[in-house]
Each structure stands twice: as C-alpha cells, then as structure tokens.
C-alpha positions, 0 to 999 in steps of 0.5 A: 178556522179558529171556534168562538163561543157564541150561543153553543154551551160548550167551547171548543179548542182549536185543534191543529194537525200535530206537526209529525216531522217534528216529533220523534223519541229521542226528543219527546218526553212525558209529563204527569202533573199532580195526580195527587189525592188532594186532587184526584180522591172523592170529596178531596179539598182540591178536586178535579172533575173527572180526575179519576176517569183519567187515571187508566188513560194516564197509565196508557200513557206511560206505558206508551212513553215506557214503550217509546223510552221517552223520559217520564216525569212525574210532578208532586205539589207539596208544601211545608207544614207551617204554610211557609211557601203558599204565599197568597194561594191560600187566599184561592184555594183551602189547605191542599197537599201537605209534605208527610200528609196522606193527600200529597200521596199519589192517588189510588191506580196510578202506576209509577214507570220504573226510572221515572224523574221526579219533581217534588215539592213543586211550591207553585202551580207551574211544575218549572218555577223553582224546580229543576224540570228544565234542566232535566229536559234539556239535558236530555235533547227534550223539545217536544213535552206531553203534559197530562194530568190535573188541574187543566185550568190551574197547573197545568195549563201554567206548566203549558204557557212557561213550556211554550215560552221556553220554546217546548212543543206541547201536547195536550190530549184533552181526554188526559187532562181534568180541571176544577169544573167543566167550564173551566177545563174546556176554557183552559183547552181554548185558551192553552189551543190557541198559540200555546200548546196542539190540543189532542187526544191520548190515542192519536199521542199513542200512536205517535211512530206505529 
C-alpha cells in the first residue's frame, strides 16, 4: 500500500521488498555522491542536515562493498574558479565547491577504499551528466547501484532518477543519505520510493549475501 501525507508531520517513503534474486556482487557497485566539506562541515555554505551523522555509516558502507569487491565510486562537485560552469545554479544556491578550495575536499572521517573510481569535476547535480559514470558502470556488468551520501533532495536524488531511467536498479538506504532540511530529505525519500529507487536501510544493504 503506498503512504500519503495527510495530517501526520512526517512522510513516509514506500518501502518494497528488495528483489534479492536479483542483486549479486558481480553486478552491484557503490556509490558515494559528494561528501564534501561545502556539504558536510558545520556552518558550510551548502550544508545537509545530519551529514556528519552519516559519515560512519558511509565508512560501513565501503567497507561492506570492499568486503564484497563491489567497484566503489566516489563523486567530487567542483567548479571552475571563474564561475564559468554554474549556469543558473547560483541563481539557487551561494558559491560551493570551488576546484583548488578547501570545501571541494572530502569532509573530515570520510575513509577513501583503496582502488576507488572517481568522478571528479561533477559540474551538475546528477553525478552522469557530462561524466563518465556510466560507462565505467557498464563496463563493469553494473545494474544494481548503491547510492549514499548528500544532498538526498538535490544530487542525489537527480543521480537516482537518470540511474532508474538508464535502467539501473537502485538502493537507497535512507540512514545513509542527508538532505538540505528535514522536509526536504523525507520528501525526496517519497518521491525517489515511489517508481525510482528500493528505499532501504544501511544494515539490510549490509547484509545483502550474509
């Protein structure tokens, strides 16, 4: 049965079984979508709620995928320093995540896999427009994608809808993912729950072939 908000303050995602027949390691990879200091740091220009919370469930997660030998992706926002490739973000959002700044760094905790792929100088929200994300899924037999990380209601949730339009399979557990507000995040949940993504938790993603 699907939820509707109605007088109750928070919303809930729809929450399905995750098809498990379908999920093995040799065609499931992770995902890490901009744990960045702009994003993640006290005070930062861009700032999710909770992103700090997150950053030992994102270390659990790609251990678990390291464990798994899943291929492990890490995603960078970066824009030119003379504002070149924002385009009408900055009418949205203040300057964030310069190239050669301290905030397009990797926030404090955040443990970086041996090996991981990378997909730096992501210029939009969604980590495959204009990046190579797809073709290193691909090669590598990917249909089932982990996504985790920040913003839910911004990047992620963008990365999720092109992910489910190119025929990715996608996990979300909501423990591992923080957005702008609180609101915003359960409202991204709702909308990512409903055809675009399996709304989860970090511990049933973890134990995932136990």
């Amino acid at each position: 049965m699907r939820n509707h908000r109605s007088t109750h303050p928070t919303m809930t995602p729809r929450i399905r079984p995750l098809p498990l027949e379908k999920i093995h390691p040799a065609d499931t990879a992770l995902l890490v979508i901009d744990m960045q200091r702009d994003f993640v740091d006290a005070g930062a220009p861009c700032e999710a709620r909770g992103a700090r919370e997150l950053v030992p469930t994102v270390n659990s997660l790609v251990a678990w995928a390291k464990k798994n030998q899943l291929p492990i992706v890490f995603s960078q926002e970066m824009h030119r320093p003379d504002r070149s490739d924002y385009g009408i973000e900055l009418e949205f959002e203040p300057l964030h995540c310069i190239e050669g700044t301290r905030g397009s760094e990797m926030a404090d905790g955040v443990e970086v896999a041996e090996g991981a792929l990378w997909i730096r100088a992501k210029r939009r929200y969604d980590c495959f427009m204009g990046t190579e994300l797809d073709l290193l899924l691909r090669q590598r037999r990917v249909t089932n994608l982990v996504c985790c990380g920040v913003c839910t209601n911004i990047c992620v949730m963008s990365t999720v809808l092109t992910a489910r339009n190119m025929d990715y399979r996608v996990l979300v557990p909501a423990d591992a993912v923080a957005g702008t507000s609180v609101a915003l995040h359960e409202a991204a949940l709702c909308c990512m729950g409903d055809v675009f993504a399996y709304i989860t938790d970090s511990a049933s993603v973890m134990r995932l072939w136990s």
